[in-house]
C-alpha positions as CSV (number, residue, x, y, z in Angstrom):
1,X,-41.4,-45.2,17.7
2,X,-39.6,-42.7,16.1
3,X,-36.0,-40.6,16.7
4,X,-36.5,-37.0,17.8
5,X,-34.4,-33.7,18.0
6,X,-35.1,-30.9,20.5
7,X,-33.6,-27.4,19.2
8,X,-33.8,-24.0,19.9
9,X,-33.9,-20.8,17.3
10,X,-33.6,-17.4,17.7
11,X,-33.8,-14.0,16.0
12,X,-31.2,-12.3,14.2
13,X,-30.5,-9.6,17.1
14,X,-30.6,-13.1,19.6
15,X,-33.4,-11.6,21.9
16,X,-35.9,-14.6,21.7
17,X,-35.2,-18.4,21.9
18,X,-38.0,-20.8,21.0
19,X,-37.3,-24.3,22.0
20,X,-39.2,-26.8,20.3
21,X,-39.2,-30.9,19.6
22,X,-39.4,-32.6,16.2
23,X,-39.3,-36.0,14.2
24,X,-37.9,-34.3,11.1
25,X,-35.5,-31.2,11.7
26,X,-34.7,-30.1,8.6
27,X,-38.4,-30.1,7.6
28,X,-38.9,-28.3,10.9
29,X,-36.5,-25.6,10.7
30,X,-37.8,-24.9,6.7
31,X,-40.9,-24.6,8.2
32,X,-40.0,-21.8,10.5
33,X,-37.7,-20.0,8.4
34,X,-40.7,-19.8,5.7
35,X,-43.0,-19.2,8.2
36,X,-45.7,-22.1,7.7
37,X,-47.9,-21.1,10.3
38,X,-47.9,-17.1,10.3
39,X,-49.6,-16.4,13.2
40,X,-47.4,-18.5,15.4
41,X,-44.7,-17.4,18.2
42,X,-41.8,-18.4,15.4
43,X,-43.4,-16.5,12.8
44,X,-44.5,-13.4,14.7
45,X,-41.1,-12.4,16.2
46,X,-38.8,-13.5,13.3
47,X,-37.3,-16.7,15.1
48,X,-35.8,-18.6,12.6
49,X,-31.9,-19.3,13.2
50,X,-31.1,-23.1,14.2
51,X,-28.4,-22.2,17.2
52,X,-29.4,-25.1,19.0
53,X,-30.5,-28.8,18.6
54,X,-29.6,-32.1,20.6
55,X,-30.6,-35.8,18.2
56,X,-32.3,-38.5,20.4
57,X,-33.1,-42.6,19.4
58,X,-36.8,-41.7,20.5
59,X,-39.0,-39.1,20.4
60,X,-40.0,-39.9,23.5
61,X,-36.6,-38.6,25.0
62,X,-36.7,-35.1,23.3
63,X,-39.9,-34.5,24.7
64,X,-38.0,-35.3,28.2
65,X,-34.9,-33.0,27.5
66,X,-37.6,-30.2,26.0
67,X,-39.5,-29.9,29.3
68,X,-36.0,-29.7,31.3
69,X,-34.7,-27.0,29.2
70,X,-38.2,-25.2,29.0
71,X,-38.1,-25.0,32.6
72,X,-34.5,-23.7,32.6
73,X,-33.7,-19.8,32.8
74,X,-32.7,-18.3,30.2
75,X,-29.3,-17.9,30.7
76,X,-29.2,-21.4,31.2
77,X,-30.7,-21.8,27.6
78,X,-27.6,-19.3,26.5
79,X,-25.3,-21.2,28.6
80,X,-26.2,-24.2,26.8
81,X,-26.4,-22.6,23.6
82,X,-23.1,-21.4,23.5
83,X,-21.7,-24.8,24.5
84,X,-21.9,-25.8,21.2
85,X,-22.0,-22.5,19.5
86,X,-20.1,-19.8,20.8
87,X,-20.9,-17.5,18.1
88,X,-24.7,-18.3,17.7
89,X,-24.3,-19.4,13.9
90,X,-27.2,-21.0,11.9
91,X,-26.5,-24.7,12.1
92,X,-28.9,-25.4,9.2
93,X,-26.4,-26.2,6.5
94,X,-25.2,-28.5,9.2
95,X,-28.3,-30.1,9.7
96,X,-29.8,-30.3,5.6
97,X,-28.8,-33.8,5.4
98,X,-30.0,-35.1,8.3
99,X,-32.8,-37.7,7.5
100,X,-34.8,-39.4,10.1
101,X,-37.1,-42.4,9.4
C-alpha cells in the first residue's frame, strides 16, 4: 500500500475547484499545471493552482476523504479551503519536496 494526498486546485479568477486524489503530488500538480492530458476538466478551464491538499498513510484513506468532500457543497469546499489558506495562494513551492514512496 501506498500514502495518498487528496487536494483541490483552482483557476486564477477562483471560479472552479477540482478535487482530486494522488500517490505523488508534486508529480500531480506538474501534470496539471502543464496540462498532460489536454482535453481534460483541469486542462480545459485553466485549473491549475494547488490551494488545497490533506497527506494520508494510505491511499486508501484519500480516496475516503475525496468522496466526503466531493459530496460537500461548494462553500463547504471554500470553507475548507480557506481553513488552511485564507488567501487562496499556490501551495506548490510548499509541496516540491514532498516525496512519497
Amino acid at each position: 500500500m501506498k500514502p495518498g494526498f487528496v487536494y483541490i486546485i483552482t483557476n486564477k479568477y477562483q471560479t472552479v475547484v477540482y478535487t482530486g486524489v494522488t500517490s505523488n503530488l508534486p508529480n500531480r500538480i506538474l501534470e496539471h499545471k502543464n496540462k498532460k492530458y489536454p482535453k481534460s476538466f483541469s486542462a480545459r478551464y485553466n485549473i491549475n493552482i494547488l490551494v488545497y491538499y490533506e497527506q494520508f498513510q494510505w491511499i486508501e484513506d484519500a480516496i475516503t476523504r475525496e468522496k466526503q468532500i466531493k459530496a460537500g457543497s461548494r462553500e463547504a469546499k471554500n470553507d475548507l479551503i480557506r481553513s488552511i489558506n485564507p488567501t487562496w495562494k499556490d501551495l506548490f513551492e510548499e509541496i516540491e519536496d514532498i516525496m512519497t514512496v
